[in-house]
N, C-alpha and C positions, 0 to 999 in steps of 0.2 A: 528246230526239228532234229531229233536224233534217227538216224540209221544204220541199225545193225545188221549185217548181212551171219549166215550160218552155213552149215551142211556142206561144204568145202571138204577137199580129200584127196587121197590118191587113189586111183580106181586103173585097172587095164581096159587095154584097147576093145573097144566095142561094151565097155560096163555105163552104167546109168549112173547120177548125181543128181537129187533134190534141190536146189539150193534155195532158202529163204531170206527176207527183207523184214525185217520188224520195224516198224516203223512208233516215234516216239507220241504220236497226233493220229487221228481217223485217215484213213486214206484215201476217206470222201475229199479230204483238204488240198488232195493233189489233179490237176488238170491232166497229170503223164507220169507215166511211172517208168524208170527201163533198167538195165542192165547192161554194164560193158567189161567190158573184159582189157589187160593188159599182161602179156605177154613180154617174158624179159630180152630186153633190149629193144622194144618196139613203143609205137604209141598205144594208148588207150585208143578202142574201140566200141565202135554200136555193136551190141548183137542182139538183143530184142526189148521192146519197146508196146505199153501199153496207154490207151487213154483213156478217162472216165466215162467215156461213152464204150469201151473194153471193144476199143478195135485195135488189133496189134501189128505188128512191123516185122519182122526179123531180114537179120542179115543175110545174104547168098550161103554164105556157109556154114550157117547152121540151120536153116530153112528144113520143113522137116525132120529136122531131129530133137529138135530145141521145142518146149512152148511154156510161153508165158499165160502168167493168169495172178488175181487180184482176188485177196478173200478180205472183203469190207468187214465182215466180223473179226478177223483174229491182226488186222490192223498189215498186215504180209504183202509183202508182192513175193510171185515163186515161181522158179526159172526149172522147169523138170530138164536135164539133157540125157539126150537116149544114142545108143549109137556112139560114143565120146571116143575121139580121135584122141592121138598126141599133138595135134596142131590147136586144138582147144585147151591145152594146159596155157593157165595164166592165173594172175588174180582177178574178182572177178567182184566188179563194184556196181550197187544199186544207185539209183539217180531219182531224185523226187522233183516234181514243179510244181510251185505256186506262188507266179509270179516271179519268183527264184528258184535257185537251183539248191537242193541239199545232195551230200556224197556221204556214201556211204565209207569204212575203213576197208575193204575188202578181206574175201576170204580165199585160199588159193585153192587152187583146183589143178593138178598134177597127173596127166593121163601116158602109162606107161606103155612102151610098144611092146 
């Protein structure tokens, strides 16, 4: 399973970012789909999280600004963030399950004050 993540940028404080998941297989073939994020000098982290039944998750701090969603035709997972802080600059990596785990390369997201 290949995962490409996209739509990565620098944007100011309080701008919006798309960011997409193309995934190499249907995304029927995934139990869970999410995205995390890793900021430098820190660990990777959860920030939202979908399942094929498309109930989602999201983290404290991006709750409300962030929403995830799953388009079965164009094969995506897609992470809209609204509101984008500078504490949400990192890179920012898709996660697939089926029965294993796939990672995506990330794409970085840079939100200036």
């Amino acid at each position: 399973v290949q995962l490409v993540e996209s739509g990565g940028g620098l944007v100011q404080t309080g701008g919006s970012l798309r960011l997409s998941c193309t995934a190499s297989v249907s995304v029927f073939s995934f139990s869970a789909m999410a995205w995390y994020r890793q900021a430098p000098g820190k660990q990777r982290e959860f920030v939202a999280g979908v399942t094929a039944g498309r109930d989602t998750r999201y983290s404290d701090s991006v709750k409300d600004r962030f929403r995830i969603s799953r388009d079965n035709t164009k094969n995506t997972l897609n992470l809209q963030m609204n509101s984008l802080k500078p504490e949400d600059t990192g890179v920012y990596f898709c996660k697939a399950v089926a029965g294993y785990e796939s990672w995506g390369q990330g794409t970085q997201v840079t939100v200036s004050s």
